[in-house]
C-alpha angles and dihedrals in degrees: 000000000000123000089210108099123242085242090044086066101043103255114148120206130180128196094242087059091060089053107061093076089071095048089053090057089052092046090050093043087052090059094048091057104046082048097053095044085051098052089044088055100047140207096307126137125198130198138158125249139194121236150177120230112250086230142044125314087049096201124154123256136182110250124186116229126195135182133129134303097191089157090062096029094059087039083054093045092042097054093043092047095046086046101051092047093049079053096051094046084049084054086054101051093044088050087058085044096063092034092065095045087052089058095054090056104087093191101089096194090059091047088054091045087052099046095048078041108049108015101030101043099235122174110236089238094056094043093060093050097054078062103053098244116137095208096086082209095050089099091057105041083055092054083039098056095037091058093043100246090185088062099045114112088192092245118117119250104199 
């Protein structure tokens, strides 16, 4: 690990860019569960008809008529599938990503903050108190001051 500080090296990290990492695991947890929802239901396709009755009277009625749809159903599976596997090689190279960016932070105790953070999921509250420290935002005022929150214009860098 190097001793040189991300900031040292003029790397410059906003909060919003780690976490993106988490919004790409929703994203991806979202796909997996149309696409589980869509492979549970089938390949059926439903539509309405219009129909006259076999006996007298003879009046139309609406029948539902349902059989399968295999061609629009494996396009649907395809495109979710294909979807969900572009997402999760986007969560791992955001994961080296950050990984890399970690490695340049020579203050463990802020690299650990920033992994439960922004990989684990951590809440900030939680985080402070793995710690031991009895402020349940003292975990983010330390990421906060280490980034340079005064100077962040909000935009991405990198």
């Amino acid at each position: 690990m190097s001793a040189i500080s991300a900031q040292a090296r003029g790397i410059r990290m906003t909060e919003e860019r780690l976490e993106r990492f988490g919004g790409l695991k929703h994203e991806a947890d979202a796909l997996l569960m149309m696409l589980d929802k869509t492979l549970k239901v089938g390949p059926v396709m439903t539509t309405d008809a219009v129909a006259s009755a076999a006996e007298f009277p003879y009046s139309k009625h609406t029948v539902v008529v349902s059989g399968l749809n295999l061609g629009e159903y494996q396009d649907d599976v395809d495109m979710l599938a294909s979807r969900w596997r572009a997402k999760r090689e986007a969560i791992l190279d955001e994961l080296v990503f950050l990984e890399n960016y970690f490695d340049t932070v020579s203050d463990p105790k802020i690299r650990a903050i920033m992994r439960y953070r922004f990989v684990l999921g951590w809440g900030w509250q939680k985080i402070s108190f793995r710690f031991g420290w009895s402020d349940e935002t003292a975990a983010h005022k330390k990421v906060q001051r280490f980034l340079g929150v005064s100077g962040l214009s909000g935009s991405d860098d990198l």
